[in-house]
C-alpha positions in Angstrom: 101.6 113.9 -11.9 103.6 110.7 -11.9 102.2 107.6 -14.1 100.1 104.9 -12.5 102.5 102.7 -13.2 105.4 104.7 -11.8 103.2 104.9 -8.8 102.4 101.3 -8.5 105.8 100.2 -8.5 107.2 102.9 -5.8 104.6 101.6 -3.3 105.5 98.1 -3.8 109.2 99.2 -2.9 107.6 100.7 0.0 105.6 97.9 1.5 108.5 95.7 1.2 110.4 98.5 2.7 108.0 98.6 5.6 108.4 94.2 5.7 111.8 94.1 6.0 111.9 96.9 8.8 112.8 95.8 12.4 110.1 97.8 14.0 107.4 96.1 11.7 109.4 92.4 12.4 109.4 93.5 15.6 104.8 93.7 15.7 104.8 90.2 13.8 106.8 88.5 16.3 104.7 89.8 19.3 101.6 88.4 17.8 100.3 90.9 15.1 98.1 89.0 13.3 95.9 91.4 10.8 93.3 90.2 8.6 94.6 91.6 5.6 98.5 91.7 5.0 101.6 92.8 3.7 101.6 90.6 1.1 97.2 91.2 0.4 98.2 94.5 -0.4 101.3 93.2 -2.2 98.9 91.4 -4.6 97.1 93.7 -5.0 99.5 96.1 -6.3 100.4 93.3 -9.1 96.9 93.1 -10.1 96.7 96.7 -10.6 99.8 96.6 -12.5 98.6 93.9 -14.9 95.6 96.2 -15.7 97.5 99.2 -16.5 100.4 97.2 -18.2 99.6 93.2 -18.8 103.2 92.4 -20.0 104.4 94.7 -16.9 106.0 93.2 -13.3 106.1 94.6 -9.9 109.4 95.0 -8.3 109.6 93.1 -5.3 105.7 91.6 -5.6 106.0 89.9 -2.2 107.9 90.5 0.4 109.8 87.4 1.5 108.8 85.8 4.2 105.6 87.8 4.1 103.1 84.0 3.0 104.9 82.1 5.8 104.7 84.8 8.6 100.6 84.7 7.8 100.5 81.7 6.1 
């Protein structure tokens, strides 16, 4: 089983993975509009990883462009 931390930090790769992809740019500029996003989960992530490791950062904690396209 891989660490928590290991964990944490692979997803946040992911979801900015999955922000930077065209098909996902592609949903934001037709209107997609969800109550919780990229970056919610993105903060999330960073919380988690200051409980497990306080002196630890998350690679990538928010996507760019992820505040401004939700504001």
């Amino acid at each position: 089983m891989k660490p928590l931390s290991q964990l944490i930090t692979e997803t946040s790769q992911l979801l900015t993975e999955i922000c930077d992809h065209p098909d996902y740019q592609a949903l934001l500029n037709e209107g997609h509009s969800p109550d919780l996003t990229m970056g919610d989960a993105c903060t999330a992530l960073v919380y988690l990883s200051w409980e497990v490791d306080p002196l630890a950062t998350v690679a990538g904690d928010i996507p760019s462009g992820e505040v401004s396209d939700h504001g």
